[in-house]
N, C-alpha and C positions, 0 to 999 in steps of 0.2 A: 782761642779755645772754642767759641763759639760755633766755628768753621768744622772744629773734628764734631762737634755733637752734631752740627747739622749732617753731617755725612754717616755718623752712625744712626740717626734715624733713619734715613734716607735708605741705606742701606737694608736696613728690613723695612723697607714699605712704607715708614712711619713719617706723613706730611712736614714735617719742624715746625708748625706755629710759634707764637712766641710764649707760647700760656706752656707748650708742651718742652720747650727746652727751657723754660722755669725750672719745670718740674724733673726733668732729665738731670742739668746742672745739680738741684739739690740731692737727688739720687746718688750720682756719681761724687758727689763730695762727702760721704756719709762714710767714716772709718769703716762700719759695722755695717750689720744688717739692718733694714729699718722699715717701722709697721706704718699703716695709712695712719695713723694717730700723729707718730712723729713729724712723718710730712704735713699734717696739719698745726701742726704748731711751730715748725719752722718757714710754712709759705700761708701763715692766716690770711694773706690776700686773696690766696685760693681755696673757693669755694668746695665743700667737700666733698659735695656730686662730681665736679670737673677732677678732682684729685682720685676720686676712686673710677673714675670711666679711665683716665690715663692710663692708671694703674696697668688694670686690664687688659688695656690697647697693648702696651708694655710689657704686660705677661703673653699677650697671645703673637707676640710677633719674636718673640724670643729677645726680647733688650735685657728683662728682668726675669731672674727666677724665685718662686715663693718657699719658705720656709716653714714644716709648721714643727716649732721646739718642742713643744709641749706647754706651753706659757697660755696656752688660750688664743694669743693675739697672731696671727699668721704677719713673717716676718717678708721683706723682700730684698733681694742684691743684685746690683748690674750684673749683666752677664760678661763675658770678657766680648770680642767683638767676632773671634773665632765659634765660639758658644754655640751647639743648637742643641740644647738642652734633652740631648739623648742619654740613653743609661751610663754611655762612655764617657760622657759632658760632665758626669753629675759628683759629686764630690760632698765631703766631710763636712758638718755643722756643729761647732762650738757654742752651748749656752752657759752661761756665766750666772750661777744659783745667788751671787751676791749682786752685782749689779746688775742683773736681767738681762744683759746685753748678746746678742747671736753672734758668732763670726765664721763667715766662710773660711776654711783650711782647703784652701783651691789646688794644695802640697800632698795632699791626702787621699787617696781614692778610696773608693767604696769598694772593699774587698766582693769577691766575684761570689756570688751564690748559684749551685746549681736547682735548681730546682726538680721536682718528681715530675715524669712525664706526663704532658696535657697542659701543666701548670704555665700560662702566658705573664713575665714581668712585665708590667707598662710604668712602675714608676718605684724608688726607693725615697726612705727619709731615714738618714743615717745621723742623727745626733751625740755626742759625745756634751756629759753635763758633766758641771764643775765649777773651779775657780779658774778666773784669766789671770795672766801673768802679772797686770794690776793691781787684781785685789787680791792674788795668791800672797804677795809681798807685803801687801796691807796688813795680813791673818798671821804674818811670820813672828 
């Protein structure tokens, strides 16, 4: 397992340290989407500077794409490894109003907007809020 992270860093640019496929690993093992907060309480060995410079590194090289639900806390998710986090890249966001939790719907496209002439898209945030199939069951 080891061996695909090292080759997905590698593949954007991204050195593999062993401090950065810590934090890679805990990324990619995350059901959901997940904020610098939660990496911090599932890698407390990593200091929170090093976790948010990763981040970063991770967001600008296209590993991970950010989220923002509307929760305050800007979310993140692996990108798949085909990923370049263009408008055609970019896809559907589930926030869960009960357990706060985001989930990428990577099934789902972001329906196509034309916009009035002049007007430049550089980026969409398309969330759909609700309950997840967890806690929809839960409410039944």
């Amino acid at each position: 397992m080891n061996a695909e992270y090292i080759e997905r860093l590698e593949e954007r640019g991204v050195k593999p340290t062993a401090v950065r496929l810590l934090i890679f690993k805990a990324m990619v093992e995350y059901p959901q989407a997940f904020s610098l907060s939660d990496l911090e309480i599932s890698l407390d060995t990593v200091d929170k500077s090093t976790l948010f410079r990763t981040i970063s590194l991770f967001h600008d090289k296209l590993l991970i794409h950010s989220i923002d639900d509307g929760s305050g806390s800007v979310k993140y998710s692996v990108c798949s490894s085909d990923c370049n986090c263009s408008i055609q890249d970019l896809h559907v966001h589930f926030n869960c109003h009960e357990c706060k939790k985001t989930f990428c719907m990577e099934n789902i496209s972001i329906p196509k907007v034309q916009l009035p002439q002049g007007f430049l898209l550089e980026s969409i945030n398309f969330v759909l809020k609700g309950l997840c199939d967890r806690c929809s069951k839960l409410n039944e």
